[in-house]
ROLO-427403 format. One record per residue: residue in one letter; x, y, z of N, C-alpha, C in turn. Coordinates in steps of 0.05 Angstrom, whole numbers, plus 5000, padded with zeros to 4 digits. Atoms other than C-alpha are relative to their C-alpha. Layout:
! ROLO-427403
aXYZXYZXYZ;...
***
This chain:
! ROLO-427403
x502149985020737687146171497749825008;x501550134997731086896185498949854977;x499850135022728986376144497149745009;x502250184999722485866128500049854974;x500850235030720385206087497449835007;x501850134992714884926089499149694965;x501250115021711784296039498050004999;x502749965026705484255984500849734993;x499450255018705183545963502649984987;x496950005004711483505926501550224991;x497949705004713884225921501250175033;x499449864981718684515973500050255003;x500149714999717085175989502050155019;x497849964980722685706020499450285001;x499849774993722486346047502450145007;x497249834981728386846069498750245022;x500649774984726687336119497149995022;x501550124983721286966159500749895014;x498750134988720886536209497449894998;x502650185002716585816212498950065019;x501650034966716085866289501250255000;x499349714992715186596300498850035034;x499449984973716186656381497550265008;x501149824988712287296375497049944994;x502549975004705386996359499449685013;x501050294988704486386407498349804988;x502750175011698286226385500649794976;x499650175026699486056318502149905001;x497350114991706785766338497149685016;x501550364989701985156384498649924983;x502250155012697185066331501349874978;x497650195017702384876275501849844999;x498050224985706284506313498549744996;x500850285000706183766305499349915023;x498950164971703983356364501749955012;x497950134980709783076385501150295005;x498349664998713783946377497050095025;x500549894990707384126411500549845025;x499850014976707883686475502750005008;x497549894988715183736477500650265008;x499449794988714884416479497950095024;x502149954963708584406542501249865012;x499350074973713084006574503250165004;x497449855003719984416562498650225017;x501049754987715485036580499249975030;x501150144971712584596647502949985017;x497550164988720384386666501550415007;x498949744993722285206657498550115025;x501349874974716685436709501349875020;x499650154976717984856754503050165010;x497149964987725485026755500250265008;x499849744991724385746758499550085039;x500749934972720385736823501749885022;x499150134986724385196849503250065011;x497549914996730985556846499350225028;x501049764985726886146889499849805026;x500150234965725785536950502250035007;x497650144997732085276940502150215009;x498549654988735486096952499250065033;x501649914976731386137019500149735013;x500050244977734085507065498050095022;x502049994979727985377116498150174993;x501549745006723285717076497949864999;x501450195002719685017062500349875026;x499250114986717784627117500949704983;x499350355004720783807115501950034975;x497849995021724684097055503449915011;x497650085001731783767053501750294994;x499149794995736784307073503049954966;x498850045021740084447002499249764978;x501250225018736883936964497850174978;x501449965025734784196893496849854989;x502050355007730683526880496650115009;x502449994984726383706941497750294992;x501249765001725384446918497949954972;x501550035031723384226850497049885001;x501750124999718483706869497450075014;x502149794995715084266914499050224980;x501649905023714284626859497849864987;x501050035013710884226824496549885013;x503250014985705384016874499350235005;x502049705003704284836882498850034972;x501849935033703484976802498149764995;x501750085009699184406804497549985022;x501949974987694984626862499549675010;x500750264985696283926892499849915041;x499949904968699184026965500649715008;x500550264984700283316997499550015013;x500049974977702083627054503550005012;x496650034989709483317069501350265007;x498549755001712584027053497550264997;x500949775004709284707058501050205005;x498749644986710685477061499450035034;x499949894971712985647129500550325007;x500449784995714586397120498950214986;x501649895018711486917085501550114968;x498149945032717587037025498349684982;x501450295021714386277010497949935001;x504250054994707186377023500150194974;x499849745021708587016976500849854966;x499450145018712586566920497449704996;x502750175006706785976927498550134983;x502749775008701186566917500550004969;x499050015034704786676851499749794987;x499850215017706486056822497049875002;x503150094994698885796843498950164975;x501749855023696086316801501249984971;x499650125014700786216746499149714997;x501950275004698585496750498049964987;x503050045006691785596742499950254973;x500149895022693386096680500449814977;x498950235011697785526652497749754996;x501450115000692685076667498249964971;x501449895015687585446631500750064972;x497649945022691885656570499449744980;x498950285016693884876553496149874994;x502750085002686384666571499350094962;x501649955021684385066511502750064976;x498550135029690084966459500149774988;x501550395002688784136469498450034989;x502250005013681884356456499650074967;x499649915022683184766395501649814969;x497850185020688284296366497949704992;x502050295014682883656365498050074990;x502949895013677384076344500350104973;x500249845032680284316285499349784974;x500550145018677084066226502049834980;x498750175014680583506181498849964965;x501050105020678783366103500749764993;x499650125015682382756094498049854979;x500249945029682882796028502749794991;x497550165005687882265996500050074966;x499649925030691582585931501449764986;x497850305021694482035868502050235007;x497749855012701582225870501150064975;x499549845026702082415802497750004982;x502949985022697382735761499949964970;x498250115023697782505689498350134976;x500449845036696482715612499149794983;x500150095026692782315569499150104970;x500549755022694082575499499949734968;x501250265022690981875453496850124988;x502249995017685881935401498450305000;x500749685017686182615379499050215026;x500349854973685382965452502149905021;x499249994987688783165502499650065023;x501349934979686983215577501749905023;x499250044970689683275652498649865015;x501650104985687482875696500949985034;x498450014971688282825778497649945014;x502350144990684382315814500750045033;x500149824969683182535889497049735017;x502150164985678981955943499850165031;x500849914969675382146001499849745029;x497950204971678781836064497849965013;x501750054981672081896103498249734997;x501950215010667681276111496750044997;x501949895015661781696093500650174978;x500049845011660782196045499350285003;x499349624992662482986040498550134975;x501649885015658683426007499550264985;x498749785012659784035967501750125002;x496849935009666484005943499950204979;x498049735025670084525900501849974998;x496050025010676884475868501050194979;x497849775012681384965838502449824994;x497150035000687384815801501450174988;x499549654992691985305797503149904981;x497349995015698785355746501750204997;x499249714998703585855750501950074966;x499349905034705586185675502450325007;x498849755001710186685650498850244983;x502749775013706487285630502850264987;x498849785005710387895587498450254989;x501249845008707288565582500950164979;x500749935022706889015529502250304999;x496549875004713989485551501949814998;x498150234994717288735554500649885021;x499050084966717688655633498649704997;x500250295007717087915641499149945038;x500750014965713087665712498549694998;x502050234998709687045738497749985009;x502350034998702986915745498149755002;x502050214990698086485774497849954988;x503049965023692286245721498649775013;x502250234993686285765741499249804978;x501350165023684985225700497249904996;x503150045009679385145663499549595007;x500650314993676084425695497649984984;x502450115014670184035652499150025032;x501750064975667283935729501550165026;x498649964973670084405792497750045016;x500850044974664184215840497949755001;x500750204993661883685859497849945024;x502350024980654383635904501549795017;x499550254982655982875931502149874995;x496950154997663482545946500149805018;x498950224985663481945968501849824998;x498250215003668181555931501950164993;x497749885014673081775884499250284983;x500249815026673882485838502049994980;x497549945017677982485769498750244990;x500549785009678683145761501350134970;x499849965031679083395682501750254995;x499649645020682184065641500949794970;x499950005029681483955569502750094994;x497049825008688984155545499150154971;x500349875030686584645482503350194987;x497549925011691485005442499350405018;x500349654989689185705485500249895031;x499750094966690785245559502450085001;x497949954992696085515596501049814996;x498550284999698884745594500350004971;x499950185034698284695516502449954986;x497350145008706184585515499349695004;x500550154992703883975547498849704977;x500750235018701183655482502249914982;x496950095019708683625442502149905017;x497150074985712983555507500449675001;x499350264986716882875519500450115028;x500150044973718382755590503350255010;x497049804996725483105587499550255000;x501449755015721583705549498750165036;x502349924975716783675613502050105018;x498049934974722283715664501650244997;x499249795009725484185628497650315010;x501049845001719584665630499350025034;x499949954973718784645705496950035009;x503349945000710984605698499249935037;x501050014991707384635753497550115019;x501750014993701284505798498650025030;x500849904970696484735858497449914993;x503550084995690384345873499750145027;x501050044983685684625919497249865012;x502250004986678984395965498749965013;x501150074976673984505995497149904997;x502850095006667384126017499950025034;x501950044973662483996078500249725005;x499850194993663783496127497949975015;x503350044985656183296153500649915025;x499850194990659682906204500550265021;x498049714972663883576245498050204990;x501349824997658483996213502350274993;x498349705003663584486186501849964971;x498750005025667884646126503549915002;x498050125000673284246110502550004972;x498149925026680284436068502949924996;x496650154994686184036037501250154975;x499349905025690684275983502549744995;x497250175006696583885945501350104978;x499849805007700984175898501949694978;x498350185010705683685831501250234992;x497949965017711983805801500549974978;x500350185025713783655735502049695003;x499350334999717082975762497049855012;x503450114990709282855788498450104985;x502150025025706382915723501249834979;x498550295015706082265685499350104974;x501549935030705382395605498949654987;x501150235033701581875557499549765015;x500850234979699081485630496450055002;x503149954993691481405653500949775030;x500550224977689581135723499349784996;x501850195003687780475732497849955024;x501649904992680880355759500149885025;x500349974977679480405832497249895015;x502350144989673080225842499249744983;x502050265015668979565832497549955009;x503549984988661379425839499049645002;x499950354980660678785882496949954990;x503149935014652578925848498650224993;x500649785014648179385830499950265014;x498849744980648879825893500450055013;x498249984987654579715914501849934985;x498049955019660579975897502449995018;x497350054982667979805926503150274993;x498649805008672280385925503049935014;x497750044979680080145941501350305005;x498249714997684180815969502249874993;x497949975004690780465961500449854969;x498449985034690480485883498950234995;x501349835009688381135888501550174982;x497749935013695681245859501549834974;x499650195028695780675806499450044975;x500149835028697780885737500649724981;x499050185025698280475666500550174984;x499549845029700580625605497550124987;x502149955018694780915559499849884983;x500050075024690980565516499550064978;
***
């Protein structure tokens, strides 16, 4: 059975009948890959050519000159100065079955070459938002209102510039023969865009008695966990810096939603303009006052 998981800020996601690393689409298989999965696997894939061609020497005693008669080692290490179009010299093709196997592996080489050249390239070029999410987004429901809140800092040491955010809840919806389904609703935000981000965003939804969340104003914390609520931030803005559009998402649970908390504050203004924005309280909560 094929099978996938991937994470969203703190929701594990699972699939049946997929696969994470699907073999049949390379491309997108190197680009998802972590650094370290992707150069382990350019060098697993580098260690299969080498050995491939090197078994084809190593079949054909005297095929190499100065090659060691049965020596694997030696065949291997000629390989790898052909696929890399190096040559020293020490060893070369002396008949034409290993002028014929060179020809090959050379041009493989220079495919391989070419190939990795531009998946490296692809892989550092791709745009970044960091974006640093609070890990829990919280409810303050004091002095006769109630409201969501989810404070979000921008990691860059400039500023990004037309943001957008979406947040996203998933509901149970029943139609009108009784069939019962889930559904994805948008929450209504007091602010989803933002011209200039340079420091911090607390992003808002009013909890009314017509918000998908409006259990949210009677639940205790047990209530909450119970109800399995949860959440999908997305966005996106312009990074002036790469000149291109830049997109993070993060996603809470109902163990990453605090009730009857407010952040505490993040920035401080060293004068009149200038302002100190710390990122690592970008996750610091108090009680409400």
């Amino acid at each position: 059975m094929k099978h996938s998981a991937s994470g969203i800020g703190t929701l594990r996601l699972e699939k049946v009948g997929v696969r994470y690393f699907d073999f049949n689409d390379p491309y997108h298989l190197a680009l998802t890959m972590t650094w370290p999965q992707f150069f382990l696997g350019l060098l697993g894939v580098y260690a299969v050519i080498n050995s491939f061609f090197a078994a084809l020497y190593w079949l054909a005693p005297g095929s190499v000159a100065n090659m060691a008669p049965g020596s694997f080692a030696d065949a291997f290490f000629f390989s790898i100065e052909t696929l890399a179009t190096v040559g020293y010299g020490n060893m070369s093709p002396l008949t034409t079955y290993s002028h014929t196997v060179s020809a090959i592996e050379v041009f493989i080489g220079m495919l391989l070459t070419a190939t990795m050249t531009g998946l490296v390239f692809v892989r550092f070029s791709k745009p970044k938002a960091k974006l640093i999410f609070a890990s829990h987004a919280v409810v303050n429901r004091s002095h006769g209102a109630c409201r969501l809140l989810i404070r979000i800092g921008n990691g860059r040491m400039y500023a990004l510039h037309d943001a957008n955010i979406r947040v996203t809840t998933l509901v149970q919806v029943t139609t009108t023969d009784g069939q019962r389904y889930r559904s994805m609703v948008d929450l209504k935000l007091v602010r989803n865009e933002l011209p200039y981000f340079p420091l911090t965003w607390t992003v808002v939804h009013e909890i009314t008695d017509d918000s998908p969340l409006a259990a949210l104003k009677t639940l205790d914390d047990n209530g909450l966990k119970i109800s399995a609520t949860r959440l999908w931030v997305s966005i996106t803005s312009r990074d002036p810096a790469l000149g291109a559009q830049v997109y993070a998402q993060h996603a809470y649970d109902s163990d990453h939603i605090a009730l009857d908390m407010q952040y505490k504050e993040a920035i401080t203004g060293n004068s009149e303009n200038h302002s100190v924005a710390d990122m690592r309280k970008i996750s610091d909560m108090q009680p409400e006052i």
